[in-house]
C-alpha positions as CSV (number, residue, x, y, z in Angstrom):
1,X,22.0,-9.0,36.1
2,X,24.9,-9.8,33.5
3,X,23.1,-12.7,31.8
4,X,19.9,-10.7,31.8
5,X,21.2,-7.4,30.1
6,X,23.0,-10.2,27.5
7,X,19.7,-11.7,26.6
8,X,18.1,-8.1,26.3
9,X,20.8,-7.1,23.8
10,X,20.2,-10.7,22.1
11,X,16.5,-10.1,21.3
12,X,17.5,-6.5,19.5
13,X,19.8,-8.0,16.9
14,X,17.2,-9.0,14.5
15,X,15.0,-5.9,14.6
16,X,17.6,-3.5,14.3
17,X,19.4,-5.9,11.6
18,X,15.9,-5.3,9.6
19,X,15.5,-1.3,10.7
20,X,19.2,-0.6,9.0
21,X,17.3,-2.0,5.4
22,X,18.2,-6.4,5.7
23,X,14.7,-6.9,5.1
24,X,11.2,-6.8,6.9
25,X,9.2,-9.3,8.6
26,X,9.9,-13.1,7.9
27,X,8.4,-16.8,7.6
28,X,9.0,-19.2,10.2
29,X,8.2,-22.8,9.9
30,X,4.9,-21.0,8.3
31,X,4.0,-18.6,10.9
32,X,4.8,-14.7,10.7
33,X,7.6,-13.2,13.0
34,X,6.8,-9.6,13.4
35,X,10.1,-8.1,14.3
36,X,9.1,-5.0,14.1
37,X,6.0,-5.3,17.0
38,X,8.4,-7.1,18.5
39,X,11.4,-4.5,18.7
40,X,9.3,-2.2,20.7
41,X,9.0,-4.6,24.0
42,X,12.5,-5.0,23.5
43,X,13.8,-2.0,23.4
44,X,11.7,-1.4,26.6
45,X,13.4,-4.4,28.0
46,X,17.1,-3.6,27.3
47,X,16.5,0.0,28.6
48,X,14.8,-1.0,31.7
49,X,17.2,-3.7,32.6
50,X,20.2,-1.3,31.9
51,X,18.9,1.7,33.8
52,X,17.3,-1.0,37.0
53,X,20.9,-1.9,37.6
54,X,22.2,1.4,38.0
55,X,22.7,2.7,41.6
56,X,20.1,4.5,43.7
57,X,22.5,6.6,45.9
58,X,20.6,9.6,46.4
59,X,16.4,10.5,45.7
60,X,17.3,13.0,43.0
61,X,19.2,9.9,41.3
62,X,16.2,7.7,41.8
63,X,14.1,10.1,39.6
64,X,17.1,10.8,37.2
65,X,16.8,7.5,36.7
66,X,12.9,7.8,36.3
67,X,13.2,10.4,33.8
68,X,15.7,8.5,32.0
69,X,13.6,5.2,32.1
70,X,10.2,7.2,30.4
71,X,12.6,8.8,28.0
72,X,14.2,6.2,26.2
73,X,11.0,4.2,26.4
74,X,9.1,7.0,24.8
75,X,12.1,7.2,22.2
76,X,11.9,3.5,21.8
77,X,7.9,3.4,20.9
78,X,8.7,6.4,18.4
79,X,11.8,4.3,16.8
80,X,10.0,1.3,16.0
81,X,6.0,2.5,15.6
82,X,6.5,5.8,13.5
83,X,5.5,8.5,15.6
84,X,2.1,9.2,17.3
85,X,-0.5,11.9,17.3
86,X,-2.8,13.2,19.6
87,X,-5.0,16.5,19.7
88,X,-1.7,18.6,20.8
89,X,1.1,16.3,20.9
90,X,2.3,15.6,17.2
91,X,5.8,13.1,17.4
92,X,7.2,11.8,13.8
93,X,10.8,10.2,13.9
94,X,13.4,11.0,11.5
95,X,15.7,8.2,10.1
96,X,15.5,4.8,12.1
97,X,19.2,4.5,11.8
98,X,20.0,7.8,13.5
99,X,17.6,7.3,16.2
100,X,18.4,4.2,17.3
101,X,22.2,5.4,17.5
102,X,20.7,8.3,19.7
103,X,19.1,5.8,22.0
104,X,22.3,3.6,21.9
105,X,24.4,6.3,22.8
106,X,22.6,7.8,25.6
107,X,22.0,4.3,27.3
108,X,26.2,4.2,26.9
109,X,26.1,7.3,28.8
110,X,23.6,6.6,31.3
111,X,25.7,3.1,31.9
112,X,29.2,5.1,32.0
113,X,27.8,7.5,34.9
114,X,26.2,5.1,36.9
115,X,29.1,2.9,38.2
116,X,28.9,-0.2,35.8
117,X,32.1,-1.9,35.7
118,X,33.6,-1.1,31.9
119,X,35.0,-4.5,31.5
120,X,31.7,-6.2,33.1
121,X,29.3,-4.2,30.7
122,X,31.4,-5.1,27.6
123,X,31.6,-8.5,28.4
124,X,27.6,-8.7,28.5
125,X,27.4,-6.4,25.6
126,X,29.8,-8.8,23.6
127,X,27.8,-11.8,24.6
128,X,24.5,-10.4,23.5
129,X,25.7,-9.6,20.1
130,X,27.4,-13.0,19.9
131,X,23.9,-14.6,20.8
132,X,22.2,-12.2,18.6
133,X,23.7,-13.0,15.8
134,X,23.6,-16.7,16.2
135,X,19.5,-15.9,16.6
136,X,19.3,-13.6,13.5
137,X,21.1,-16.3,11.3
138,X,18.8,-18.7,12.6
139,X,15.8,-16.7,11.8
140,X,17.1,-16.4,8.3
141,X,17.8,-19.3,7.3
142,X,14.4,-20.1,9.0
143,X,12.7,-17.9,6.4
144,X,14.9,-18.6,3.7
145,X,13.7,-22.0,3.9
146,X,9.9,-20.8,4.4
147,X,10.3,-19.3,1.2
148,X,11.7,-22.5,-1.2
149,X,9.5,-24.6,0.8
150,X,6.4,-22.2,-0.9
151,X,8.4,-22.3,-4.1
152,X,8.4,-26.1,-4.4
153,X,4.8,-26.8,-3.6
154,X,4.1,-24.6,-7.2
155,X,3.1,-26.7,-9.7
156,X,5.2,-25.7,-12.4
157,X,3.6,-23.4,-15.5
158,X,6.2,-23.4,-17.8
159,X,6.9,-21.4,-20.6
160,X,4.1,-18.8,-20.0
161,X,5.4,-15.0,-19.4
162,X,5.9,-13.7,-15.6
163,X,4.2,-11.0,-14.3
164,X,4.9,-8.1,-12.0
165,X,1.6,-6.4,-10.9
166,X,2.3,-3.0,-9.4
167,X,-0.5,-1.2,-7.8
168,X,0.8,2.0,-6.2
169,X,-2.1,3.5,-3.4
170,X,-4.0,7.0,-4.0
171,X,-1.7,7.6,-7.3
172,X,-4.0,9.6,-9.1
173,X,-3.1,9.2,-12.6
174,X,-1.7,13.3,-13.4
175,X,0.6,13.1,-11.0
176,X,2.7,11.2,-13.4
177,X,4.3,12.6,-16.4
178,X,3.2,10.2,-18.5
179,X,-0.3,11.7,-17.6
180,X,0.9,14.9,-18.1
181,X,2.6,15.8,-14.7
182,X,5.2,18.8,-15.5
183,X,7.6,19.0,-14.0
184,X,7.4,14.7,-14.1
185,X,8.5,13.5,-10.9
186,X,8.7,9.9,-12.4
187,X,11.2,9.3,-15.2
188,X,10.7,5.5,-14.6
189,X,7.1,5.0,-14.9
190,X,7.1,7.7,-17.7
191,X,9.8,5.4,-19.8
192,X,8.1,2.5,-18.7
193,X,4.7,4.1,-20.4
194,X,6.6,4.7,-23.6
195,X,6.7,1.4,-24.2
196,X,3.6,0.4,-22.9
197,X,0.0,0.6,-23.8
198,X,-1.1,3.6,-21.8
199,X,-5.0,3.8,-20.8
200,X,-5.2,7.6,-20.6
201,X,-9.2,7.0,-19.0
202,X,-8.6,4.5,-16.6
203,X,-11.2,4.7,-13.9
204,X,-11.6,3.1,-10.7
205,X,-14.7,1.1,-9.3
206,X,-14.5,2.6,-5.8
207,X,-12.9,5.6,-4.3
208,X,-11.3,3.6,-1.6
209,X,-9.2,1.0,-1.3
210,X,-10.7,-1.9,0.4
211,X,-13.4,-2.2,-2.2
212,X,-11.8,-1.1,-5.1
213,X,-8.9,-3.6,-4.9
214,X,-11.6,-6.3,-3.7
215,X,-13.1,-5.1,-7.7
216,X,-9.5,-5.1,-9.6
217,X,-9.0,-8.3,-8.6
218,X,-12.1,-9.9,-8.9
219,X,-13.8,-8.4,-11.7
220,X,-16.7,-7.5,-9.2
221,X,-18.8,-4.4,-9.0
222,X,-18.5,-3.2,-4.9
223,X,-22.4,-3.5,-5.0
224,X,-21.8,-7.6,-6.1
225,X,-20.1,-8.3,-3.1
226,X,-20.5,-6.2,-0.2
227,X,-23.6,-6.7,2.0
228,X,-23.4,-3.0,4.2
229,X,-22.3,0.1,4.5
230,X,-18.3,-0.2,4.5
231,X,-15.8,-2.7,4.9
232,X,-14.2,-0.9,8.2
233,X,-17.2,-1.8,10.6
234,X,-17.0,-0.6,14.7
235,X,-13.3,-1.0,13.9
236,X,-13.7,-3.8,12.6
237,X,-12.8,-5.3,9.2
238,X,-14.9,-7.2,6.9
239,X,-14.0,-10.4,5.6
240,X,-14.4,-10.8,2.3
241,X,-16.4,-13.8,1.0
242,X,-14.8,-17.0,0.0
243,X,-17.1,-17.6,-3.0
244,X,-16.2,-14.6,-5.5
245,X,-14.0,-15.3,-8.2
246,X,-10.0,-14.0,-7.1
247,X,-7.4,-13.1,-9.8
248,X,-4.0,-14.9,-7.3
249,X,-6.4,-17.8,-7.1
250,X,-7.1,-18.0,-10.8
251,X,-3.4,-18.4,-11.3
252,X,-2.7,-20.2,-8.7
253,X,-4.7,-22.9,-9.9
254,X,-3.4,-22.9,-13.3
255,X,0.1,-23.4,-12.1
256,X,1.8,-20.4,-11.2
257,X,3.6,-19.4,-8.2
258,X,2.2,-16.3,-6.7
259,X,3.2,-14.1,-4.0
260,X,2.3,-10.6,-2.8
261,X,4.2,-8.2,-0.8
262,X,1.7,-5.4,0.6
263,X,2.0,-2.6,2.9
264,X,-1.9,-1.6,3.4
265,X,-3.6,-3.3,6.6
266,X,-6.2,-3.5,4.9
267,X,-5.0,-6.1,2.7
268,X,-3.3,-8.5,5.4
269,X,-4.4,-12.1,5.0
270,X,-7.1,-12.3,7.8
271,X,-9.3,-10.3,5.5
272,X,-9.1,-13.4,2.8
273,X,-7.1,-10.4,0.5
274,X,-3.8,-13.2,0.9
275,X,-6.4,-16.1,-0.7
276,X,-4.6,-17.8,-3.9
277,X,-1.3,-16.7,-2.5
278,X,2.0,-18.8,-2.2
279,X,3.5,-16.3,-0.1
280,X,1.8,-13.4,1.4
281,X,3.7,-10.7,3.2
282,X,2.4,-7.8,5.0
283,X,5.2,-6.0,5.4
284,X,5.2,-3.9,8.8
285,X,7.4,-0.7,9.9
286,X,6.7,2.7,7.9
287,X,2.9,2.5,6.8
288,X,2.9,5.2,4.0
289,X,5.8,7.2,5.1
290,X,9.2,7.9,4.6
291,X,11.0,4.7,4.0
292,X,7.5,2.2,3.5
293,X,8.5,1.9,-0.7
294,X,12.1,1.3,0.3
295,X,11.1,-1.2,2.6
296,X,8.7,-3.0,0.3
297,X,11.3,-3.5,-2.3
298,X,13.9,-5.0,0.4
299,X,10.7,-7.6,0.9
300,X,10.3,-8.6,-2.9
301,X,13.8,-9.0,-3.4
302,X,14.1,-11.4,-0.7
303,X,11.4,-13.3,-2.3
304,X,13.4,-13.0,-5.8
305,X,16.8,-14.4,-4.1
306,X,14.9,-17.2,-3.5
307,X,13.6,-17.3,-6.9
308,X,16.2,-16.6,-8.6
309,X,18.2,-19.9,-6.7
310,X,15.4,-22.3,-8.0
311,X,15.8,-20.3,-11.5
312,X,19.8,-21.5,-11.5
313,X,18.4,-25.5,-10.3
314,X,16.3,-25.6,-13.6
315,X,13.3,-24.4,-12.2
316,X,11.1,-22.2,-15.0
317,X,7.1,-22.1,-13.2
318,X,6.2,-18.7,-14.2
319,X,5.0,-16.0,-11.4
320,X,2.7,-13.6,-10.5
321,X,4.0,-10.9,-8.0
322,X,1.7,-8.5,-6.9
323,X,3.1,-5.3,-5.3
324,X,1.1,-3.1,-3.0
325,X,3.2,0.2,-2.3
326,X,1.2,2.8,0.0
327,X,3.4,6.1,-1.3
328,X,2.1,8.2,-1.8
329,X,-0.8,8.0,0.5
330,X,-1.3,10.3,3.2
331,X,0.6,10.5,5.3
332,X,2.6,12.8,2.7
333,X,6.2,12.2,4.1
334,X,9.0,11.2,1.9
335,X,12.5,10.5,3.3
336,X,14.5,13.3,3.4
337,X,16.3,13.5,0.0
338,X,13.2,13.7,-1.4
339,X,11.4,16.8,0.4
340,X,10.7,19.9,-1.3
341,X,12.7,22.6,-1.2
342,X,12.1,25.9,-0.3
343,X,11.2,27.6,2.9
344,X,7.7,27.1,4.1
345,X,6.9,27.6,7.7
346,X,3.1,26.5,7.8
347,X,1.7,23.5,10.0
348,X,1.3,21.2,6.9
349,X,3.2,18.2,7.1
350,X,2.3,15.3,5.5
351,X,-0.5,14.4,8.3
352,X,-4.0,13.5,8.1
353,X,-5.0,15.6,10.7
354,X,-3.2,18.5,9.3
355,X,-5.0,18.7,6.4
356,X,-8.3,18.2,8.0
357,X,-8.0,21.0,10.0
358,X,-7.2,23.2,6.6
359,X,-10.4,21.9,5.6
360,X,-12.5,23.1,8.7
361,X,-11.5,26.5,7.9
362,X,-13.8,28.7,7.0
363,X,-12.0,31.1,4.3
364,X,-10.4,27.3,3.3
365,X,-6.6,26.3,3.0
366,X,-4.1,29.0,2.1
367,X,-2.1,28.7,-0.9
368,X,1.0,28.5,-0.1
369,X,-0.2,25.4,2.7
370,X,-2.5,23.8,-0.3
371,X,1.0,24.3,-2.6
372,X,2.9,22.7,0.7
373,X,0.8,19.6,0.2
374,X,0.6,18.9,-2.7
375,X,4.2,19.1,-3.3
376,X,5.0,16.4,-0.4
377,X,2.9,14.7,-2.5
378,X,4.3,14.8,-5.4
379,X,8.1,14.3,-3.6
380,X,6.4,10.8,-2.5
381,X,5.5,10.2,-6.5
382,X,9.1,10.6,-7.0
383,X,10.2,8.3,-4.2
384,X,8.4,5.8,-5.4
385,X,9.2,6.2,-8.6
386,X,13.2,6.1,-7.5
387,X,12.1,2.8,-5.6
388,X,10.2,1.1,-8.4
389,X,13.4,1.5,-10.8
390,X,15.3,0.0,-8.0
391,X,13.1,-3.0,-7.9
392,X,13.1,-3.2,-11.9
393,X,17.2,-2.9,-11.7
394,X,17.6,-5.4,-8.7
395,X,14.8,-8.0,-10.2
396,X,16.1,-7.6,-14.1
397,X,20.0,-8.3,-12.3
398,X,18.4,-11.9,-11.0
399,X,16.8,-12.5,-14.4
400,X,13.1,-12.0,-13.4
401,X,12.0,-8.9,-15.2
402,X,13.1,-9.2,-18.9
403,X,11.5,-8.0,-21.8
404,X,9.0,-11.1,-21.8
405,X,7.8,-10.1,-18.7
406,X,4.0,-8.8,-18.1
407,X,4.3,-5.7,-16.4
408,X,1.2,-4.0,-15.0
409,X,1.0,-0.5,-12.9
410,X,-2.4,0.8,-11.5
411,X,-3.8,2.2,-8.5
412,X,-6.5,2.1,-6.5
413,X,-8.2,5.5,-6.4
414,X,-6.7,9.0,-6.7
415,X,-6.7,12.0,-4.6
416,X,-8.2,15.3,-4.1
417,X,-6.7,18.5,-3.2
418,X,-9.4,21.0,-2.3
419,X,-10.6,20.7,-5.7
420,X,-14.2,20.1,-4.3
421,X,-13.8,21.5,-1.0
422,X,-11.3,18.4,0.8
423,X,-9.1,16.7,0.7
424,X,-8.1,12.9,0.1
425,X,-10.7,10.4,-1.2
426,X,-14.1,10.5,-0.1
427,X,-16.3,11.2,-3.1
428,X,-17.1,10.1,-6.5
429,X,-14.7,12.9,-8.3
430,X,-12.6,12.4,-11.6
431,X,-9.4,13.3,-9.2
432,X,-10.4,10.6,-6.7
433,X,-11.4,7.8,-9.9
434,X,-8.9,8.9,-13.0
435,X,-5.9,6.7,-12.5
436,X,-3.4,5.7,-14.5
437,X,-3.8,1.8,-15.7
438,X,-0.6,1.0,-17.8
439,X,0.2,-2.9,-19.6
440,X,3.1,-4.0,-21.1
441,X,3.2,-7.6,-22.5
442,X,5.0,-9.7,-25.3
443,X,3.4,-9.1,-28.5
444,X,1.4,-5.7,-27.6
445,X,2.8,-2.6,-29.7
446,X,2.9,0.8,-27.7
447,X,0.0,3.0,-28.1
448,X,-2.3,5.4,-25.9
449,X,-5.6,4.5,-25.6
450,X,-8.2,7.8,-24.7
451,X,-11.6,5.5,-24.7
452,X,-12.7,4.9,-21.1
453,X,-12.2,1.6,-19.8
454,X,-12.5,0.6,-16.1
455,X,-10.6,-1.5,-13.2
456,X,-12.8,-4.0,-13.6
457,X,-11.4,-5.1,-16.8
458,X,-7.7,-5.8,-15.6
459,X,-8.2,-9.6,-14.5
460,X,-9.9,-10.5,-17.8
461,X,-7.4,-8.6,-20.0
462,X,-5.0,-10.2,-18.1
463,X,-6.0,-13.8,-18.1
464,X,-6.8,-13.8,-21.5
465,X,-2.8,-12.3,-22.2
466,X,-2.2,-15.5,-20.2
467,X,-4.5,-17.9,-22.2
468,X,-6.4,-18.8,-18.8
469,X,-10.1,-18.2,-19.0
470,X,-11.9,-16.3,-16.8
471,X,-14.5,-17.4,-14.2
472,X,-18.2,-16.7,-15.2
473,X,-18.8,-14.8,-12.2
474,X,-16.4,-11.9,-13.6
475,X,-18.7,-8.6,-14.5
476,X,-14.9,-6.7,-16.5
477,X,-14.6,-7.3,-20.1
478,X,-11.1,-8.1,-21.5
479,X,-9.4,-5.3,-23.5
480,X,-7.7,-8.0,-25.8
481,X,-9.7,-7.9,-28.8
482,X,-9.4,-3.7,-28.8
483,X,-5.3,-4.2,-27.7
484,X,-4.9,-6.5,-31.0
485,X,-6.3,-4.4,-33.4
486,X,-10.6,-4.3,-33.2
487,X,-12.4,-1.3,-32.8
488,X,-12.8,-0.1,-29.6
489,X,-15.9,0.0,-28.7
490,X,-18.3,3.0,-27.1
491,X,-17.7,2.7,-23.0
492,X,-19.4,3.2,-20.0
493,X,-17.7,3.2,-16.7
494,X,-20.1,2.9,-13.5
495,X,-18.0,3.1,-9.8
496,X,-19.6,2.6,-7.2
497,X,-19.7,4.4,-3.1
498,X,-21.4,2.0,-1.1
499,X,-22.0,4.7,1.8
500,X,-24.2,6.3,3.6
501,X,-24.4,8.7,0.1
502,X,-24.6,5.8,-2.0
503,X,-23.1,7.6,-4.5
504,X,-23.0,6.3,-8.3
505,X,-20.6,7.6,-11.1
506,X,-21.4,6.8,-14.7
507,X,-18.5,7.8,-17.2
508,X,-19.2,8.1,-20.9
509,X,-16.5,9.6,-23.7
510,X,-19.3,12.7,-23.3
511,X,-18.9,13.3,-19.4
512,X,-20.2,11.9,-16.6
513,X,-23.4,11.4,-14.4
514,X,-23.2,11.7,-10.7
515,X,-25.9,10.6,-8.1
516,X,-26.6,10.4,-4.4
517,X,-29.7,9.3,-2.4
518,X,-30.6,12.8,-3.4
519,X,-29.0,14.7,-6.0
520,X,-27.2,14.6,-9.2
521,X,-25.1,16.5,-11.0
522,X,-23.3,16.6,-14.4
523,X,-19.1,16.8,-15.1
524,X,-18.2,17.5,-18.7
525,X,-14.7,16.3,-19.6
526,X,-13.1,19.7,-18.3
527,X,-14.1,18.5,-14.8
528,X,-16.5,21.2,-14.5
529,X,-19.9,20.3,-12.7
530,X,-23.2,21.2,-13.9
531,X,-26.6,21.1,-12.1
532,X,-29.7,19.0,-14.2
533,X,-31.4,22.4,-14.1
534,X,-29.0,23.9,-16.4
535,X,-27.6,22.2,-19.2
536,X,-27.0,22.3,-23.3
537,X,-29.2,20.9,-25.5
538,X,-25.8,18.8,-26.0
539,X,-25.1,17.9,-22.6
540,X,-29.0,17.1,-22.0
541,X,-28.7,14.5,-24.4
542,X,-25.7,13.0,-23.1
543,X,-27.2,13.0,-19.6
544,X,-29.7,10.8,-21.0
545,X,-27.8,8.1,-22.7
546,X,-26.0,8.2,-19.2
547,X,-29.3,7.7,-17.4
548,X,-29.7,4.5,-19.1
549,X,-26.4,3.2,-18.8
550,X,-26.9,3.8,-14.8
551,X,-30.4,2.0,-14.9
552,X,-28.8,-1.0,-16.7
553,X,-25.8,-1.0,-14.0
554,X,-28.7,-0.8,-11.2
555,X,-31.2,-3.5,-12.7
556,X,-28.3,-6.1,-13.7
557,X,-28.1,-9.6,-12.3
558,X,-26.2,-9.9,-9.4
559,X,-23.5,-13.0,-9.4
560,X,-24.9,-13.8,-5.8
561,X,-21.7,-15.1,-4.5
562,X,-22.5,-14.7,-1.1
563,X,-25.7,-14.7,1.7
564,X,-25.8,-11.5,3.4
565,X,-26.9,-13.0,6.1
566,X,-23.8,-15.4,6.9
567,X,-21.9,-12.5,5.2
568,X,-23.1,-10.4,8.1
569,X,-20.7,-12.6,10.4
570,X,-17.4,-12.5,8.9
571,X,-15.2,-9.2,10.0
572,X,-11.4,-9.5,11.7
573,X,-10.9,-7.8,14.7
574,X,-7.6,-5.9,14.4
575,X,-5.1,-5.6,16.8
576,X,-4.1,-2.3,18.2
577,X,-1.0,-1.9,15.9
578,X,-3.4,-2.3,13.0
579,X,-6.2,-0.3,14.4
580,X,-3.1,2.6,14.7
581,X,-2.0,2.3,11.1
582,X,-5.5,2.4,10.4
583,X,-6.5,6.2,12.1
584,X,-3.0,7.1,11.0
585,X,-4.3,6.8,7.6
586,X,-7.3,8.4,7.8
587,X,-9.4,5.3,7.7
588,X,-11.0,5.3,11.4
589,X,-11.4,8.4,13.7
């Protein structure tokens, strides 16, 4: 009994060492060690063994001891998954740190009623931790190796600028104050635009994430390389093809050390997201709540430790760090020093399912909920912003964010509140496309820039800053020539929903054309939509210029990177874990 409630305490060093913030899952001799899936079954483990060996004097003990068993199993899934929701049943946890003393102390409790010898239970409790530390230095110096061993296999490209590649999830672009967000809740990102070239019309190719990160980062249209519907099929998700041309492999080839630290399943390596990658983390434990930024960060700046060590031994390859952060996508829920104040006693929290039901109602979402939402959103904005000037302070400490460093910060999509009758992401709108998209680089002088210009044109922009060419396949222009002083030309932005609406945006500097399988519709640049039936002589003219533009976009010349029917073939089946983080974000029913 004594050896086996050692070993139980053993196997929860590590995990709760990462819960309490010393980092997040880790590299073993090249294989992932998911201490966080891995803390459940152990907690499970400790809790059962504990309670087993208490005596069964009496039947109401027995099911005392039941009770107690189901309880601190249920508190131990809630610790380490994040909560769970059903229909009727709606379970969040608070702070880790807080719950898993509430779980440590009512095990102590359970233990000091139950007859264990005091100097018997310490003694195993002593030998666990002894053996769990042991096991936790182990696993670090495991990964810390992992890491330098990634590192040395670089081939070094030297004297080129670094670059930090921020894309923040469903940050639509006015939520910041550089975008015109008042009150700003991001003082970072807004001084970070000040010296920055700010796109102010940044749109995305997709609405989504899966296929609009699949465009930023190949410089792809959606339509070039996906063969059906979605990329979330019968649960499962697609693969995407080896043959289209990949912004980490780009650099990777030309010598530069590239890692990525992402919190989205979506982008986890199975799905050929990680391809071109040095080191690619998906960092478990909160998806997109509470402490998910802070946990990111605590993942990059292991990476940079390890950096920063080859940096001191003479080492100067240049990197590429792309950071995926999921605040502040739904669900809306920011640690605690970050929540709104104020009373509010509605049933919005944060939750997917919350806000769903506002949009079933009939009459539609009251105000004060539809002002409860959006401010949790906005209290993420601001968490992440706190988080994203930690990582600037605790990279720029180890030397690897300077002034020569090529910063870029865009998102994915944007996000809608009620503005078209839902919420989140799911159409074509300017709320769900407009995001911000801002570059600083050696040699660029600050400006704002109010032409259109779309995702697709990051990875050319940026491999030309680089003086790396870009692969033919790539359908973006680069925004160099405009950034160094040439006119900047008239633009056309075409995104793409590759749904059952096959919806198609087309963005001009004179509004935008919207189409389904069945209808269209005009938005002038006040956001205001107009039917075809009803329109300026003005606006009728710009409709037409837009109708070409989409009948280009819809006639081009595929790159035909991939067969759709060996295409057809490639999905990832994702574990249950995954499949929860998924419907937790809205993503599967």
């Amino acid at each position: 009994m004594q050896p086996l409630l050692a070993a139980a305490i053993a196997c929860l060093v590590p995990p709760v060492w990462i819960a309490l913030g010393g980092g997040a899952d880790v590299d073993v001799a090249g294989q992932r060690v998911e201490l966080y899936a891995l803390a459940g079954p152990s907690l499970a483990l400790v809790a059962a063994v504990l309670l087993a060996g208490l005596p069964h004097t009496t039947g109401a003990q027995r099911v005392a001891r039941l009770v107690a068993l189901v309880a601190v199993g249920v508190t131990a899934g809630v610790v380490w998954t994040g909560g769970f929701e059903t229909e009727t049943i709606h379970v969040i946890k608070s702070k880790r740190p807080g719950q898993i003393a509430a779980l440590l102390a009512g095990v102590a409790l359970f233990i000091a009623r139950g007859g264990f010898s005091p100097r018997r239970a310490f003694g195993s409790v002593a030998a666990g931790l002894a053996l769990g530390f042991v096991v936790l230095l182990a696993v670090r110096a495991a990964d810390t190796s992992d890491l330098e061993r990634r590192l040395e296999a670089n081939r070094a490209h030297a004297n080129s600028p670094d670059v930090i590649f921020l894309l923040i999830d469903t940050l639509r672009a006015d939520a910041l104050g550089a975008y015109g967000a008042t009150p700003s809740p991001s003082p970072f990102l807004d001084d970070l635009a000040a010296r920055s070239v700010v796109f102010e019309r940044a749109l995305s190719q997709a609405q989504w994430t899966a296929p609009s990160v699949s465009s930023l980062l190949s410089s792809l249209y959606p339509s070039s390389f996906l063969w059906n519907d979605t990329m979330i099929s019968d649960e499962r998700l697609i693969v995407l093809p080896e043959g289209m041309p990949w912004l980490p492999a780009v650099l990777d080839d030309a010598g530069y050390h590239t890692a990525a630290f992402v919190k989205n399943p979506l982008m986890q390596g199975g799905t050929r997201f990680g391809r071109g990658f040095d080191v690619h983390e998906w960092v478990r434990g909160h998806t997109a709540e509470e402490d998910s930024a802070r946990e990111l960060v605590d993942a990059v700046l292991r990476w940079g430790d390890a950096l920063a060590r080859r940096r001191a031994a003479g080492d100067d390859s240049a990197f590429f760090a792309y950071v995926h952060f999921m605040d502040p996508h739904a669900r809306y829920q920011p640690p605690a020093a970050f929540m709104p104040s104020g009373p509010y006693e509605g049933t919005v929290d944060g939750g997917v399912r919350a806000l769903e039901r506002l949009a079933e109602l009939e009459e539609g979402p009251a105000p004060e909920d539809l002002a409860r939402a959006v401010a949790l959103y906005r209290a993420e904005v601001a968490y992440l912003d706190d988080e994203i000037a930690r990582l600037h302070t605790e990279l720029s400490a180890r030397g690897l964010w300077g002034d020569d460093t090529l910063v870029v910060v865009v998102s994915d999509h944007g996000e809608q509140f009620f503005e078209h009758g839902s919420f989140f992401h799911g159409r074509v709108h300017w709320e769900n496309l407009h995001v911000p998209f801002i570059l600083s680089a050696p040699g660029l002088t600050a400006r704002r820039v109010a032409a259109p210009v779309a995702m697709l044109d990051v990875a050319p922009t940026l491999l030309e800053l680089l003086g790396i060419a870009s692969p033919d396949a790539m359908e973006g222009k680069s925004l160099v020539p405009q950034l160094r002083g040439a006119p900047m030309p008239r633009r056309f932005v075409v995104t793409e929903s590759i749904g059952k609406l096959r919806a198609v945006r087309t963005t001009g500097p004179d509004g935008s054309l919207m189409t389904t399988r069945r209808r269209a519709w005009f938005e002038d640049t006040e956001g205001q939509l107009h039917s075809l039936d009803s329109m300026s002589p003005e606006a009728e003219r710009t409709v037409m210029e837009l109708r070409e533009i989409h009948a280009r976009h819809e006639e081009r010349v595929l790159p035909g990177i991939i067969d759709p029917a060996v295409a057809e073939g490639q999905h990832l089946d994702p574990d249950a874990d995954t499949r929860d983080r998924l419907r937790a974000l809205g993503y599967l029913d």
